[in-house]
C-alpha positions as a printed NumPy array, in Angstrom:
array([[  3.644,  10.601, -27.996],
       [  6.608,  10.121, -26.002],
       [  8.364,   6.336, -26.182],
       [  7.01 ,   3.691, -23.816],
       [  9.497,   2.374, -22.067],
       [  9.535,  -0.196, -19.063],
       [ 10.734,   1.706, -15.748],
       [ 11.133,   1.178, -12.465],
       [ 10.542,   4.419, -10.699],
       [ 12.964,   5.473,  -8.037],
       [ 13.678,   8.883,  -6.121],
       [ 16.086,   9.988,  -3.909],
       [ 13.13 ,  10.068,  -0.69 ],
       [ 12.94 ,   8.055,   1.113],
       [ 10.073,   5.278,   0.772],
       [  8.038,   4.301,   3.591],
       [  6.223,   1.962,   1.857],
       [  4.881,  -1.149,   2.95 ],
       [  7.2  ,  -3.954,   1.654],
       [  9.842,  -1.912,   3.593],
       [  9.297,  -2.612,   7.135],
       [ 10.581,  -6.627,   7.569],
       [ 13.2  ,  -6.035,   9.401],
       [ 11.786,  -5.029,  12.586],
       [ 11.629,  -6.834,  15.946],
       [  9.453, -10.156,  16.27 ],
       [  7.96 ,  -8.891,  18.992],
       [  7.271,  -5.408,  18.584],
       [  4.899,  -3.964,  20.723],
       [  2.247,  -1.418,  19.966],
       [  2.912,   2.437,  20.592],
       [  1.942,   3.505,  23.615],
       [ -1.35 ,   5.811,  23.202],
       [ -4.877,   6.55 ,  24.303],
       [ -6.272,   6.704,  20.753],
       [ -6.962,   3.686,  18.946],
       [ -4.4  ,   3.166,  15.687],
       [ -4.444,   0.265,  13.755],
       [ -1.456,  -1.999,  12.04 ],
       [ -0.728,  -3.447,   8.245],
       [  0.863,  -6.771,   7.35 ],
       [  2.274,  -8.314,   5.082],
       [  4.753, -11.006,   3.524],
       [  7.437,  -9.425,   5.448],
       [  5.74 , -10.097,   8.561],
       [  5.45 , -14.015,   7.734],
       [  6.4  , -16.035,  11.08 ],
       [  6.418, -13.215,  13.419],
       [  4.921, -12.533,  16.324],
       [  2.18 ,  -9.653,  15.756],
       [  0.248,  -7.713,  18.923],
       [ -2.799,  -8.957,  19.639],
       [ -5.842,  -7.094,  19.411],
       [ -4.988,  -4.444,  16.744],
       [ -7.759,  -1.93 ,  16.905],
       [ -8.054,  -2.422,  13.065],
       [ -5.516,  -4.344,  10.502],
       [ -4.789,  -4.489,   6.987],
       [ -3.35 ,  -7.009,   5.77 ],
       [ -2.091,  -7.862,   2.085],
       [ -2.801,  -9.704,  -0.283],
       [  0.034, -10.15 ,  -2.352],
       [  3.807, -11.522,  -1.893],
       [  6.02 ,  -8.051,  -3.04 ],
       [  4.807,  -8.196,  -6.409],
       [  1.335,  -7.653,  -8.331],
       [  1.092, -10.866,  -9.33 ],
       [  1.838, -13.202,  -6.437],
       [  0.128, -14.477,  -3.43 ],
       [  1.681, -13.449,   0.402],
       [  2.324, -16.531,   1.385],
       [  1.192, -16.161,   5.264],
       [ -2.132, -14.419,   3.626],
       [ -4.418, -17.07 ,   6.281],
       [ -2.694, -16.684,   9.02 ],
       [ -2.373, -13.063,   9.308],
       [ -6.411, -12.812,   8.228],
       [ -6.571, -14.892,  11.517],
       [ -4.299, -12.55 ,  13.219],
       [ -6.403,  -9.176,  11.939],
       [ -9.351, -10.952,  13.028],
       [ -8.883, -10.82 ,  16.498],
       [ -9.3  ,  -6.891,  16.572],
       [-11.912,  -5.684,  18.185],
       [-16.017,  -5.939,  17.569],
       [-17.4  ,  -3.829,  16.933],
       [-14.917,  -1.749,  15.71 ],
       [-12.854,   1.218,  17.502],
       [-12.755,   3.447,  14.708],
       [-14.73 ,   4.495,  11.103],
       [-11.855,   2.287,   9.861],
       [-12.933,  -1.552,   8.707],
       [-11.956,  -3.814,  11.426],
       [-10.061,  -5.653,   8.732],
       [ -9.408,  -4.406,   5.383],
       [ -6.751,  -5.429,   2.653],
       [ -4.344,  -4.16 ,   0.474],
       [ -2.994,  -5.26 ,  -2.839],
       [  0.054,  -4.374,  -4.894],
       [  0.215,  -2.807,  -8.075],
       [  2.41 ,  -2.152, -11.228],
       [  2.038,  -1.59 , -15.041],
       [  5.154,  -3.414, -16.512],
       [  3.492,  -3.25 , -20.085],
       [  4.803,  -5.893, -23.041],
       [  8.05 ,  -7.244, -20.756],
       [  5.692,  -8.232, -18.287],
       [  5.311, -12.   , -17.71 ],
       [  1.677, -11.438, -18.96 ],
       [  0.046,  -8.867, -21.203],
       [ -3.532,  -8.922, -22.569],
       [ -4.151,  -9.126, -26.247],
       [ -8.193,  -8.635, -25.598],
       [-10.575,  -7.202, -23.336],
       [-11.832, -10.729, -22.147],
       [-10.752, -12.02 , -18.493],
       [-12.282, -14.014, -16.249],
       [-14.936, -16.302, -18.732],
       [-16.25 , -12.456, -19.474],
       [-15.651,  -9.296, -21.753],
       [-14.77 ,  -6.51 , -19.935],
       [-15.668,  -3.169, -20.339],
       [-12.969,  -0.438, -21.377],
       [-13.266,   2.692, -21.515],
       [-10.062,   3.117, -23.175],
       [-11.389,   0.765, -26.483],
       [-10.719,  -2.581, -27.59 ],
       [ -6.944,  -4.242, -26.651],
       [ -7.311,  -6.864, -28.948],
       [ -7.384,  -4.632, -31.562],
       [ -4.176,  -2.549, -31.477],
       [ -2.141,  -4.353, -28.25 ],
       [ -0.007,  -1.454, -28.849],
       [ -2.522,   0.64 , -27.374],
       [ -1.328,   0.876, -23.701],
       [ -4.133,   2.751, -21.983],
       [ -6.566,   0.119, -23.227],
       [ -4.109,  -2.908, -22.485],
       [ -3.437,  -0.83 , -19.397],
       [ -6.543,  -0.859, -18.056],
       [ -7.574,  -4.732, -18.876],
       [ -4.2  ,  -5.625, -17.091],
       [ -5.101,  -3.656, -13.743],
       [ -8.739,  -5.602, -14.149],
       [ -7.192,  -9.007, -14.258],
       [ -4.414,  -8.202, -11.444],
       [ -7.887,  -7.337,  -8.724],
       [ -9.471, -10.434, -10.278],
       [ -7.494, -12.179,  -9.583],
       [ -6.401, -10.868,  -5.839],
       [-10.346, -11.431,  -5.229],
       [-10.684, -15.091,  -6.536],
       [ -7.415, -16.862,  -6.495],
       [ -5.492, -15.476,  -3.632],
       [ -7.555, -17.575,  -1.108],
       [ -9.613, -14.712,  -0.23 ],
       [-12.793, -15.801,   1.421],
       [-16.349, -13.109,   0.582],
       [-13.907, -10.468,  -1.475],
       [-16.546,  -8.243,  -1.559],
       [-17.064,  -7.588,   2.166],
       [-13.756,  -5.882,   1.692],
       [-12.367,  -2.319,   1.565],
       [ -9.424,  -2.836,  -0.551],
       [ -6.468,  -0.888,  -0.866],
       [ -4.238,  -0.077,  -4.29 ],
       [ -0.582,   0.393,  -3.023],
       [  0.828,   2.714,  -5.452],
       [  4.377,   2.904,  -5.028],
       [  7.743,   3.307,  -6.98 ],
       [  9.054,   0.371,  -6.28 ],
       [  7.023,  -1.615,  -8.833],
       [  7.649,  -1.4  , -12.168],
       [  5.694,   1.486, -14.395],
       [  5.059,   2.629, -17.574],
       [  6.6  ,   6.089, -18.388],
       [  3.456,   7.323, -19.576],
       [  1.326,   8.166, -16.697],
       [ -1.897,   8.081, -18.473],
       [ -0.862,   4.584, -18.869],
       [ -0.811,   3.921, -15.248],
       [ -3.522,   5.855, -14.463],
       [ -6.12 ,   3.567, -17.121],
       [ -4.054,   0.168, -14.82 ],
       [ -5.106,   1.729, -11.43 ],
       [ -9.075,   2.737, -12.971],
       [ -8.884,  -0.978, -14.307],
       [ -8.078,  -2.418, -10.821],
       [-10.763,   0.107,  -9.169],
       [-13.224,  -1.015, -11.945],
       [-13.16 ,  -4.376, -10.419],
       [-13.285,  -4.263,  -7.034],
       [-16.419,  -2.226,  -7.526],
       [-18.196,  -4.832,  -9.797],
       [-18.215,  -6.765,  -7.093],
       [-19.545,  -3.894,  -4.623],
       [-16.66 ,  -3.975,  -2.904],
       [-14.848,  -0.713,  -1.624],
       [-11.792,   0.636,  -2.897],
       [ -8.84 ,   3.665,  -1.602],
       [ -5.696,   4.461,  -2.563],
       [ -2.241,   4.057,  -0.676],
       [  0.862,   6.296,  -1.33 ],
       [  2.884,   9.276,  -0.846],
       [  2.122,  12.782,  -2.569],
       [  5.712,  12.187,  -4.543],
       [  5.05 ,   8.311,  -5.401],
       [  1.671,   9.226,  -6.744],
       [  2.772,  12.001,  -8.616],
       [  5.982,   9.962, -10.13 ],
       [  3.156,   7.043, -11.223],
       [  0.007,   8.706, -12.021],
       [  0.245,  12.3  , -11.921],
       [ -2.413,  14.581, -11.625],
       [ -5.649,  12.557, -12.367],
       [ -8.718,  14.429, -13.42 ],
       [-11.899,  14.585, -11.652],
       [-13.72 ,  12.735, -14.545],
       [-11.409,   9.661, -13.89 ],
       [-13.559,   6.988, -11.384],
       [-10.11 ,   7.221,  -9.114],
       [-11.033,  10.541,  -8.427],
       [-13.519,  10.712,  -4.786],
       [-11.445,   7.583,  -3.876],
       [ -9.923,   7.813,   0.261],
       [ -6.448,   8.052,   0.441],
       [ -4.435,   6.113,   2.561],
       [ -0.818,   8.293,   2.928],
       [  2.278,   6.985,   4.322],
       [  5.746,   8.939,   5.257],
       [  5.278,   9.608,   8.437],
       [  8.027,   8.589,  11.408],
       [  5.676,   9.183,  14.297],
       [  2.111,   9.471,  15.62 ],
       [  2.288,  12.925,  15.558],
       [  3.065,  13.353,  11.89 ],
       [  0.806,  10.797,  11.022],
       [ -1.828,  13.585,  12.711],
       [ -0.457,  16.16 ,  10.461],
       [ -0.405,  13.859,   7.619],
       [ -4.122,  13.979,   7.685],
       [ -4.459,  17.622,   6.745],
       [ -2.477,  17.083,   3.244],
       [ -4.071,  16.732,   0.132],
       [ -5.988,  13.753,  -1.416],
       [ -4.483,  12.048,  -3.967],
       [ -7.103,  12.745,  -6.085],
       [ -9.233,  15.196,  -6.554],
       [-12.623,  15.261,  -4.09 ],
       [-11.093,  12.506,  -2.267],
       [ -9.873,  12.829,   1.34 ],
       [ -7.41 ,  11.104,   3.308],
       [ -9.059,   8.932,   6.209],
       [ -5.725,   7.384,   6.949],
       [ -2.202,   7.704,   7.729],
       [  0.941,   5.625,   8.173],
       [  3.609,   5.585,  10.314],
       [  6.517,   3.642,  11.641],
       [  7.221,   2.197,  15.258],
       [  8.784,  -0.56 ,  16.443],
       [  9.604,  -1.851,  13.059],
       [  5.983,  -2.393,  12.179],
       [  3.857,   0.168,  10.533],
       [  0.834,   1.566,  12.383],
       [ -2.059,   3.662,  11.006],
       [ -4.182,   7.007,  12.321],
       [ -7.643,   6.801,  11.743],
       [ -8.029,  10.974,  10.592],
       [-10.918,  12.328,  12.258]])
């Protein structure tokens, strides 16, 4: 087994990820189009002035980091709120998205058990406590407690209404071994749906295949949507939707782009 060791991925493309994209004009306006596209927020957002009416928004959860709150979380729930109802697209008129990472033992907090939350958790991957050395076990328990606590103490009102997004990008920290990551990410999924909530998957092709690699189709990410970013303009976002899932027997239902320093979303057909 190769030697764990605490990384932060990076590559020389460019990442259009969603932490990005602060910069941009206050007042941005949305692209000029017939179809209905939606827009996701975040921290960087905080303080600006957003469009009104979005057709659908995302907004997340967290400040940067997996374990942190975005600070303007209320106020932009307020702000996705006002889209339309019923809703323009197949896409949720408000959904969320939540950060993720594996940063393993130099991590401010690493589980020794498979008990979070007043409850033992079920792992697939065996028993933490027993050998905390064992990373796809620990791996999995921390990606549990990370969505358990995005859906309880975040200030997230009915969690399970939600579809919620995994952002799975290189700009968090990682374990080399992707099996690793793949057991956080399965953890994360695990809860969301023991609360019948929804769950997808946000990335690039290259992100996801730096992080998690190819999962296989007996993994419970696999069927998940996929949410892909990378694209500059409506049109690619369009042409985004014919690439792969990140998963297999998923399918990508959404893509990203960029305009107006604010990123905007296709609903794929």
């Amino acid at each position: 087994m190769a030697t764990r060791v605490l990384t932060k991925l990076s590559s020389a493309a460019i990442t259009f990820g969603l932490v990005l994209l602060g910069g941009g004009p206050a007042d941005a306006a949305p692209p000029r189009t017939s179809e209905p596209v939606g827009i996701d927020v975040s921290w960087p957002q905080c303080g600006k002035t957003l469009p009104k009416q979005p057709a659908f928004a995302i907004v997340g959860v967290n400040n940067g980091l997996a374990n942190t709150t975005n600070p303007c979380l209320a106020t932009e729930l307020a702000w996705a709120n006002t889209a339309p109802d019923p809703a323009l697209t197949a896409q949720p008129r408000v959904a969320l998205y939540v950060n993720t990472a594996n940063p393993g033992l130099q991590g401010s907090w690493w589980p020794t058990s498979n008990h979070y939350g007043g409850a033992d958790v079920a792992n697939p991957y065996g028993d933490c406590s027993s050998d905390p050395e064992n990373f796809n076990a620990c791996s999995y328990i921390y990606g549990y407690a990370k969505a358990y606590d995005d859906a309880t103490i975040r200030g997230v009102a009915n969690p399970q209404k939600y579809l919620w997004w995994l952002d799975v990008e290189t700009g968090n920290s990682w374990q080399a071994e992707k099996a690793a990551n793949v057991a956080d990410l399965e953890g994360m999924a695990a809860y969301f749906k023991s609360i019948n909530a929804t769950v997808g998957l946000y990335s690039t092709g290259y992100q996801w295949g730096q992080i998690a690699g190819s999962v296989p189709a007996s993994s419970p990410l696999a069927g998940l949507p996929s949410w892909l970013a990378g694209a500059r303009s409506l049109a690619g976002a369009k042409s985004n939707c014919s690439l792969p899932a990140l998963t297999p027997g998923g399918r990508v239902v959404l893509t990203q782009y960029v305009s107006g320093g604010l990123d905007y979303n296709y609903p794929c057909p």
